[in-house]
VEXTI-442772 format. One record per residue (C-alpha): residue number from 1; residue in three letters; x, y, z. Coordinates in nm, 4 decimals. Example, Ala and Ser with C-alpha at 12.3 -4.5 7.8 and 13.67 -1.06 7.14 Angstrom:
# residues 2
DRENKOL   lummar   marza          X          Y          Z
DRENKOL        1     ALA     1.2300    -0.4500     0.7800
DRENKOL        2     SER     1.3670    -0.1060     0.7140
This chain:
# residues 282
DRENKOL   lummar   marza          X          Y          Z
DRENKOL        1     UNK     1.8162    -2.5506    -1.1117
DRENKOL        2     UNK     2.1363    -2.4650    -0.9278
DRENKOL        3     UNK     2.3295    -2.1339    -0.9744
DRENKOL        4     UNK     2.5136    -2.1669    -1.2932
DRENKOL        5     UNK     2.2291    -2.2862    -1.4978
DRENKOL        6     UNK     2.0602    -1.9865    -1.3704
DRENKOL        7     UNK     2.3291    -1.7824    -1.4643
DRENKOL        8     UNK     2.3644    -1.9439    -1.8263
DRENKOL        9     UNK     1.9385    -1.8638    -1.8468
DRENKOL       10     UNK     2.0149    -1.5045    -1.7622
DRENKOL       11     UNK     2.2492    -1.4032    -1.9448
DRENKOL       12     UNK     2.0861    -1.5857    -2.2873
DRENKOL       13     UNK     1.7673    -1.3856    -2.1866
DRENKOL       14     UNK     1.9657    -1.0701    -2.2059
DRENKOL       15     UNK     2.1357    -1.1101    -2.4712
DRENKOL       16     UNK     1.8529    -1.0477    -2.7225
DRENKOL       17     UNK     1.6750    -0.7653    -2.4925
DRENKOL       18     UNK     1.6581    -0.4520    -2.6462
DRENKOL       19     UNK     1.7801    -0.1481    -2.5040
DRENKOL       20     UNK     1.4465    -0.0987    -2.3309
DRENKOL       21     UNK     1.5966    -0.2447    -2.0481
DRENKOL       22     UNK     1.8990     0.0405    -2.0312
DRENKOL       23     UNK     1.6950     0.2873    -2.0286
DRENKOL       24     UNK     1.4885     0.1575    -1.7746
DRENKOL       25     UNK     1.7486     0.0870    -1.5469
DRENKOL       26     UNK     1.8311     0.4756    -1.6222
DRENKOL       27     UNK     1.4914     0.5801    -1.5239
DRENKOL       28     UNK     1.4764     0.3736    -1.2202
DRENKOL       29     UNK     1.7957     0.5059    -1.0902
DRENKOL       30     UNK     1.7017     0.8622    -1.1568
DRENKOL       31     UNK     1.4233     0.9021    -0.9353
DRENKOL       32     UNK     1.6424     0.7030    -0.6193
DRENKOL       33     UNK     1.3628     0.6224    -0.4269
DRENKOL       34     UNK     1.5530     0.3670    -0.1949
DRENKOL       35     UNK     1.4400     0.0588    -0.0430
DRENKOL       36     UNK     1.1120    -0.0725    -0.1206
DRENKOL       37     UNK     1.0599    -0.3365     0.1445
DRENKOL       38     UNK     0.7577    -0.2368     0.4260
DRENKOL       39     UNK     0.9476    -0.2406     0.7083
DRENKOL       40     UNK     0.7381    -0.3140     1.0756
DRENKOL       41     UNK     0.8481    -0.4635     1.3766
DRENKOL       42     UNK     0.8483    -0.8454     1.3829
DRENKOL       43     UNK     1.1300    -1.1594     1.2924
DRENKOL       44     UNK     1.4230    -1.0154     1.1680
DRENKOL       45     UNK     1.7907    -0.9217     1.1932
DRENKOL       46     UNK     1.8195    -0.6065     1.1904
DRENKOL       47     UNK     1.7709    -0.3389     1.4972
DRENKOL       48     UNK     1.4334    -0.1531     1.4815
DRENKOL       49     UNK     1.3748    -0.0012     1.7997
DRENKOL       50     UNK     1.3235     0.0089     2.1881
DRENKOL       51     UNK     0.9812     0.0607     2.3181
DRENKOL       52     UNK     0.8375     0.0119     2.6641
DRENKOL       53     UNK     0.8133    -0.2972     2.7670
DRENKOL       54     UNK     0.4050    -0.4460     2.7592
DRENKOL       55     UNK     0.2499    -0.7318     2.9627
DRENKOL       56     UNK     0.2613    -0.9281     2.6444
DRENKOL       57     UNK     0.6112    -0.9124     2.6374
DRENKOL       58     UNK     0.8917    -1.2144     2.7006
DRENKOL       59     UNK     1.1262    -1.1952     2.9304
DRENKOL       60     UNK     1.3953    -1.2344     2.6600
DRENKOL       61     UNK     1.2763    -0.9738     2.5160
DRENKOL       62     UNK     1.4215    -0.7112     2.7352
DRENKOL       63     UNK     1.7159    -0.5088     2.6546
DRENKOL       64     UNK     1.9078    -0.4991     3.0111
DRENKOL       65     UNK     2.1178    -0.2400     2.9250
DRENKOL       66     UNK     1.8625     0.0513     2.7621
DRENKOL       67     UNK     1.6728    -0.0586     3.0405
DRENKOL       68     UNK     1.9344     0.0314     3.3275
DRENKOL       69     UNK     1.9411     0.3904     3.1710
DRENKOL       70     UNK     1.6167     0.4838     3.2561
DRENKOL       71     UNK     1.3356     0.3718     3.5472
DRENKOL       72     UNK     1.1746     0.1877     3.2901
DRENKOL       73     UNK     1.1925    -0.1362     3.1269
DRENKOL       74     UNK     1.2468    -0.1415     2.7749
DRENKOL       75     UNK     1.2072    -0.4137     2.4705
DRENKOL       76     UNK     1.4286    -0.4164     2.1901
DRENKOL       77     UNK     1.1783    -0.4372     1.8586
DRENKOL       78     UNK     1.3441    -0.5844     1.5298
DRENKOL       79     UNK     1.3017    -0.5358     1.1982
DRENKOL       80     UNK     1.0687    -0.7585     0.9226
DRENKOL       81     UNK     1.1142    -0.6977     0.5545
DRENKOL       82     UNK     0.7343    -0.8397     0.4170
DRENKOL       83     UNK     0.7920    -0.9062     0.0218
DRENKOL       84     UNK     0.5252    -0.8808    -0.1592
DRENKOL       85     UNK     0.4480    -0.9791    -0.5282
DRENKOL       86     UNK     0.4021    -0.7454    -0.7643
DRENKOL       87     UNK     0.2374    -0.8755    -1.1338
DRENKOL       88     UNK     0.2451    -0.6583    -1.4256
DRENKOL       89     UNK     0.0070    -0.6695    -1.7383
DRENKOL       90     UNK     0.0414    -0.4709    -2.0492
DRENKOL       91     UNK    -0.2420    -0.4504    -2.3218
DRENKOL       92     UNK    -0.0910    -0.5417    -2.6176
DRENKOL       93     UNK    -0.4009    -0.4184    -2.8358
DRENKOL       94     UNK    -0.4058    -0.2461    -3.1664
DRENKOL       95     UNK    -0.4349     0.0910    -2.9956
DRENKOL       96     UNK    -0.1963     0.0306    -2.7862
DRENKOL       97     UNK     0.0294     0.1456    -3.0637
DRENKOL       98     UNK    -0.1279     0.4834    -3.1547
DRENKOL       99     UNK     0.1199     0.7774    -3.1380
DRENKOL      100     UNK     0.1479     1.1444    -3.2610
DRENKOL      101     UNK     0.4344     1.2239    -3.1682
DRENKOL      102     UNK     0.7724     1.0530    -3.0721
DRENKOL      103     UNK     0.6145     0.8157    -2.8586
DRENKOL      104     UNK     0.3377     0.5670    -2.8259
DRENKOL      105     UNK     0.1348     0.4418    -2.5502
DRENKOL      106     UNK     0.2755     0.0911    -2.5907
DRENKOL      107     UNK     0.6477     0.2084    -2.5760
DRENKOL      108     UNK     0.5781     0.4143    -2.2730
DRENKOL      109     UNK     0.4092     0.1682    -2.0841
DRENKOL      110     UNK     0.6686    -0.0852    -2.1375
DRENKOL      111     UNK     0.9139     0.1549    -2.0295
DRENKOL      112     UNK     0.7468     0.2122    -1.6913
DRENKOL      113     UNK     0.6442    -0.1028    -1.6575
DRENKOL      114     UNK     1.0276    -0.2621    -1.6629
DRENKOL      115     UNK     1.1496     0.0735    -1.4454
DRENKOL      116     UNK     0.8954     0.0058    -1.1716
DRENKOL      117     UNK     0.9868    -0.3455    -1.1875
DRENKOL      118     UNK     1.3709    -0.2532    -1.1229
DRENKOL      119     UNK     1.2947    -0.0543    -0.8254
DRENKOL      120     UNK     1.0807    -0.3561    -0.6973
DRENKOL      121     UNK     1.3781    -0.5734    -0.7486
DRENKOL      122     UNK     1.5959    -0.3750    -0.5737
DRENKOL      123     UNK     1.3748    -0.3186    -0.3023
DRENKOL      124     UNK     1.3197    -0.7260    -0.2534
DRENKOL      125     UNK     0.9651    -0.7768    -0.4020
DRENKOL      126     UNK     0.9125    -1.0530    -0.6368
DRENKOL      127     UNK     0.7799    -0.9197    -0.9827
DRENKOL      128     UNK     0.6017    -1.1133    -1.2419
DRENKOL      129     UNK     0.4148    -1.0864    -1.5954
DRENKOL      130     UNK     0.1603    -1.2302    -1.6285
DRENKOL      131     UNK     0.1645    -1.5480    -1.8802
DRENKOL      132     UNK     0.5471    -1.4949    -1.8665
DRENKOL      133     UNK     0.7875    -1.8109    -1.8356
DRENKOL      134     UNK     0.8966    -1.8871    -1.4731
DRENKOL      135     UNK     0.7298    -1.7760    -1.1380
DRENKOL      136     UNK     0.7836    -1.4163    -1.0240
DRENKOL      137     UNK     1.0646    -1.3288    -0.8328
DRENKOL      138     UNK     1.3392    -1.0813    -0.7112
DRENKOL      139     UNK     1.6499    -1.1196    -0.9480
DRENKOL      140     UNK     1.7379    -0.9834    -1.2502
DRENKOL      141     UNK     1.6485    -1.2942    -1.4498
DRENKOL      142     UNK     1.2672    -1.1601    -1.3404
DRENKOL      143     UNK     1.3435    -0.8659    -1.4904
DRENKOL      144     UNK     1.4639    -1.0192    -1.8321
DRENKOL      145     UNK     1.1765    -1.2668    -1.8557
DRENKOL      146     UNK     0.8862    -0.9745    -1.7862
DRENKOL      147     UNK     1.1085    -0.8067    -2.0732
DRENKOL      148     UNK     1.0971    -1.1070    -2.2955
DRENKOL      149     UNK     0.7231    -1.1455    -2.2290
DRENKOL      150     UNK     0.6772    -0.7726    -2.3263
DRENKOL      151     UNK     0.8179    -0.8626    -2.6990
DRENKOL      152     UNK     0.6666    -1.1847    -2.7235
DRENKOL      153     UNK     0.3782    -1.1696    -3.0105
DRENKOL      154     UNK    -0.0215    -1.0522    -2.8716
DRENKOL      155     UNK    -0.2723    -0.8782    -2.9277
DRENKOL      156     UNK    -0.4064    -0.9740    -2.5892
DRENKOL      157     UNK    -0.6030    -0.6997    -2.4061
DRENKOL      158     UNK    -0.6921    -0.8288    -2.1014
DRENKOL      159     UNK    -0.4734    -1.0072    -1.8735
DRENKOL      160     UNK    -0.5200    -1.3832    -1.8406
DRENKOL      161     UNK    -0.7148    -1.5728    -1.6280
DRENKOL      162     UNK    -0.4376    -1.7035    -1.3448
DRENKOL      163     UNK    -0.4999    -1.7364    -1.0379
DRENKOL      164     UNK    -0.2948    -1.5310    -0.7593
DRENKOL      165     UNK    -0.2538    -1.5285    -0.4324
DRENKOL      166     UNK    -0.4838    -1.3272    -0.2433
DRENKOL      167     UNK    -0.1940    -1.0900    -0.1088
DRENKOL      168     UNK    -0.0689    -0.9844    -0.4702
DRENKOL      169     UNK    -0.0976    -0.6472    -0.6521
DRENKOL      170     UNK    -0.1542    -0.6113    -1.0466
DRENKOL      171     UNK    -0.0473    -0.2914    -1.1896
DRENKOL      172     UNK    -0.1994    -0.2478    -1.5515
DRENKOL      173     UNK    -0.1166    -0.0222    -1.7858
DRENKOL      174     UNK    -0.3696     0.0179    -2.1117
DRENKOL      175     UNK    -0.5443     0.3291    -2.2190
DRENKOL      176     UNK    -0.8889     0.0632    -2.0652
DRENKOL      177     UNK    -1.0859     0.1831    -2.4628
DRENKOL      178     UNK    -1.1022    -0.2283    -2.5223
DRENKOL      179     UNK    -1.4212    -0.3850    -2.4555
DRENKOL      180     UNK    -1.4791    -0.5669    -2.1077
DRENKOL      181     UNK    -1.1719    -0.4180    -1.9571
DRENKOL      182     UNK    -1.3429    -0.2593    -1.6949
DRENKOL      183     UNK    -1.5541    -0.5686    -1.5674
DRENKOL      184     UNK    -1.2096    -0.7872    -1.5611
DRENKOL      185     UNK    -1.0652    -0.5118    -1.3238
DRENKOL      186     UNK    -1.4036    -0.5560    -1.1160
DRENKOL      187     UNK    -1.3304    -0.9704    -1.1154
DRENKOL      188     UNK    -1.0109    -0.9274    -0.9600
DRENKOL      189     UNK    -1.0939    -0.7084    -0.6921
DRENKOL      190     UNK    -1.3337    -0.9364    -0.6011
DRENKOL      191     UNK    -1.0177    -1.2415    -0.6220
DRENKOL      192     UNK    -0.9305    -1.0500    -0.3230
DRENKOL      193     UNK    -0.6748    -0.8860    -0.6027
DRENKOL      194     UNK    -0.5599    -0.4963    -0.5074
DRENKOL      195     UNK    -0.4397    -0.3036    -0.8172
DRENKOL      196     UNK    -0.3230    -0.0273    -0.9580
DRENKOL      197     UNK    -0.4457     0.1073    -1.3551
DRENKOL      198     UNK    -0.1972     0.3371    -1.5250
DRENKOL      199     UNK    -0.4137     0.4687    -1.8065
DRENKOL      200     UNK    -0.1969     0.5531    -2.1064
DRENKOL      201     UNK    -0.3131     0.8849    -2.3217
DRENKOL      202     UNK    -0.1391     1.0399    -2.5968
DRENKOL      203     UNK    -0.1952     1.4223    -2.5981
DRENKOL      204     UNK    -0.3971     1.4007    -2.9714
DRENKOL      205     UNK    -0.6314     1.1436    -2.7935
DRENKOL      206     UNK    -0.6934     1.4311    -2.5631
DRENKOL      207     UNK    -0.6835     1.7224    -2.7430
DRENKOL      208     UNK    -0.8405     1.6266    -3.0335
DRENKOL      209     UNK    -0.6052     1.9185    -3.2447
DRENKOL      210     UNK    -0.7663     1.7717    -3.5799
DRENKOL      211     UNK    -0.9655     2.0496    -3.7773
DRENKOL      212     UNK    -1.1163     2.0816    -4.1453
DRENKOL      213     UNK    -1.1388     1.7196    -4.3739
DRENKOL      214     UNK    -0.9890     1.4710    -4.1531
DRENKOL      215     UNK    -1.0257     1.0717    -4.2020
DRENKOL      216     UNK    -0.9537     0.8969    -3.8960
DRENKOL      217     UNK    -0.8413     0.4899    -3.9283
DRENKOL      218     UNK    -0.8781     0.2225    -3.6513
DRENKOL      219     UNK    -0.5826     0.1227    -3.5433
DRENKOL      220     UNK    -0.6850    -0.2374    -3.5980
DRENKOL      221     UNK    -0.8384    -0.2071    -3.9036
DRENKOL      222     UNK    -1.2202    -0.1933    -4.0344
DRENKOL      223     UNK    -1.4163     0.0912    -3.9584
DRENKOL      224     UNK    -1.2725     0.4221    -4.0831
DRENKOL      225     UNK    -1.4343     0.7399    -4.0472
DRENKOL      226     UNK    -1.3853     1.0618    -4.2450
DRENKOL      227     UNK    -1.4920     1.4415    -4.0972
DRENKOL      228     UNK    -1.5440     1.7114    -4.3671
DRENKOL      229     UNK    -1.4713     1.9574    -4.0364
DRENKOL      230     UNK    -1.3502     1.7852    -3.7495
DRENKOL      231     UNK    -1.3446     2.0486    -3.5067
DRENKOL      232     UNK    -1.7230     2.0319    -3.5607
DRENKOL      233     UNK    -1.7313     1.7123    -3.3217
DRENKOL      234     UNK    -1.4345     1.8094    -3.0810
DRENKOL      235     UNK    -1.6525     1.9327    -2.7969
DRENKOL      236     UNK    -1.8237     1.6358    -2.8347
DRENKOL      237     UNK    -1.5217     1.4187    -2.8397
DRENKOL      238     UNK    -1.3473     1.5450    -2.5761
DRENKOL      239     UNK    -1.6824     1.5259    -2.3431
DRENKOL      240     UNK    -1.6813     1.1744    -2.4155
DRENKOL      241     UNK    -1.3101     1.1167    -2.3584
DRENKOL      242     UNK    -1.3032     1.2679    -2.0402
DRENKOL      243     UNK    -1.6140     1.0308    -1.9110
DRENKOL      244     UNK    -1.4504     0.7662    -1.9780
DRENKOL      245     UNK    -1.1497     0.8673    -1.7553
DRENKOL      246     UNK    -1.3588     0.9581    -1.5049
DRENKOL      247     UNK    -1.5319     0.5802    -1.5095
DRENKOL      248     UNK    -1.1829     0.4298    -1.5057
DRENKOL      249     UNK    -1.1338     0.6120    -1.2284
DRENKOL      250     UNK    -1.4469     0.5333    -1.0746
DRENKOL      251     UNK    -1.4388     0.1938    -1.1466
DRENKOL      252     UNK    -1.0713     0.1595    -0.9860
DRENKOL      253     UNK    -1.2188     0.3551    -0.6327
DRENKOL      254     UNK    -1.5017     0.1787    -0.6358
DRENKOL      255     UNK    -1.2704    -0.1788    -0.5912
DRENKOL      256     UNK    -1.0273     0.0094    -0.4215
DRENKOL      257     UNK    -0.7698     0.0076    -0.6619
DRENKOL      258     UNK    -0.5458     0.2894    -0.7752
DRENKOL      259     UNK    -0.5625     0.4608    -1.0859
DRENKOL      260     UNK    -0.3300     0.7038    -1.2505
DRENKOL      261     UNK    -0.3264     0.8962    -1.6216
DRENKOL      262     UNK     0.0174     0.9298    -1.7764
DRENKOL      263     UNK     0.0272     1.1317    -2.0802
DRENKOL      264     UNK     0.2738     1.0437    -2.3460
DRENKOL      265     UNK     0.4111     1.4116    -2.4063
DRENKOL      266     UNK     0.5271     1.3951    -2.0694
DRENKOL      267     UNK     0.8330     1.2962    -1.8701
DRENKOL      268     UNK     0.7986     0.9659    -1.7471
DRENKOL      269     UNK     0.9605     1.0148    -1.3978
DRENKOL      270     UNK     0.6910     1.1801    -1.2525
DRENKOL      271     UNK     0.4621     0.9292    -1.2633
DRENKOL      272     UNK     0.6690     0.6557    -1.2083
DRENKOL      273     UNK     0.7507     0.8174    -0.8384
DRENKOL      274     UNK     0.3932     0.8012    -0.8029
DRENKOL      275     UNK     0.3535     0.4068    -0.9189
DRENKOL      276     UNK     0.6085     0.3314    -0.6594
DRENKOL      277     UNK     0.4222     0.5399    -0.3848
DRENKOL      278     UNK     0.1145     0.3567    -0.4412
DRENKOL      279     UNK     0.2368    -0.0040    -0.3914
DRENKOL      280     UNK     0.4258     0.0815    -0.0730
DRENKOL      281     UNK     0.7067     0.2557    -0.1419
DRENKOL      282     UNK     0.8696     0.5004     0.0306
């Protein structure tokens, strides 16, 4: 596909994007983080530094002139950029959609989801969705096809079965309540996958602020549950809700994954910094 049929793709992906995408782009330039890229000595273009020279060393190697300043002999190291890919799945479940206040899970996710991916971008790492059309890469048509993907009609929980390269990273974002979620983060890491969970609460899911006759609905329909006093159960709820954090978290440090909680209530910069730290960034 040469440049201008690229160019057409692009800009028909963005014209129907919502403005998910602006504010995004807002987010991501808000917390300037800078270049992404790991940067180590190897192939490159760009000056790194001098170090003594080492037995290993080729004679071409040596920087004459740094060396002629001092008694020793010195090597002049460049620069290598190492992109990585970076997939992103979001669960697209029922629950996903739950939220007391302004926000819900779903809507933040996606909105850290397409921020991190902009920083990626503009660091050089390939990005992907998973399932999405087209192979993951490090242009803003990436960025408009994860958003597309993001708006496409699921339900889907768990990410799909694909298989990736050994050296990618997943970052996941679900509040990990569905069934089996767990054990598909445990099959990964064992694909030689490394991964990062962003667990999604909103702050009634935590608090559990209900009190006197309360009837709680599932948010995909079926079993429905009424309380004459709620706060009757709420130790008990929130004993339970914080297990099942802690075996999220558990479960993620046990594969050596990542896992982070972002509540809904608050601002989303925080722990998008701390997304980007844990991929690489600096």
């Amino acid at each position: 596909m040469n440049f201008s049929a690229l160019q057409h793709e692009a800009d028909g992906l963005g014209a129907g994007l919502p403005p998910l995408m602006v504010e995004a782009d807002h987010l991501a330039a808000s917390v300037s983080l800078g270049v992404h890229g790991r940067r180590r000595a190897g192939m490159g273009e760009s000056f790194w530094q001098f170090r003594r020279y080492a037995s290993h060393d080729s004679a071409a190697a040596i920087d004459w002139r740094q060396s002629a300043r001092s008694s020793h002999i010195f090597v002049r190291e460049r620069e290598w950029e190492a992109a990585q890919t970076v997939w992103f799945w979001r669960d697209a479940s029922a629950g996903m959609g739950f939220g007391s206040g302004r926000v819900s899970k779903r809507a933040r996710a996606d909105l850290l989801l397409m921020a991190l991916a902009a920083l990626l971008v503009r660091g050089g790492e390939r990005v992907g969705f998973l399932g999405m059309d087209g192979g993951p890469a490090a242009s803003r048509l990436a960025l408009t096809r994860i958003g597309r993907a993001l708006f496409a009609p699921s339900a889907a929980a768990l990410p799909p079965s694909l298989p990736l390269a050994r050296a990618s990273q997943l970052v996941w974002f679900s509040d990990f309540l569905e069934p089996g979620a767990l054990d598909r983060v445990q099959e990964l890491a064992r694909q030689g996958i490394s991964g990062h969970l962003v667990r999604l609460v909103d702050p009634a899911e935590e608090d559990f602020p209900y009190s006197g006759r309360t009837r709680f609905e599932s948010p995909g329909g079926g079993a429905d549950e009424i309380f004459g006093r709620a706060e009757r159960v709420r130790d008990q709820y929130r004993a339970r809700f914080t297990a099942h954090g802690e075996e999220v978290a558990a479960v993620a440090a046990r594969m050596g994954w990542s896992a982070t909680v972002h509540r809904t209530d608050h601002a989303p910069q925080g722990a998008l910094i701390a997304l980007h730290a844990a991929i690489g960034g600096s």
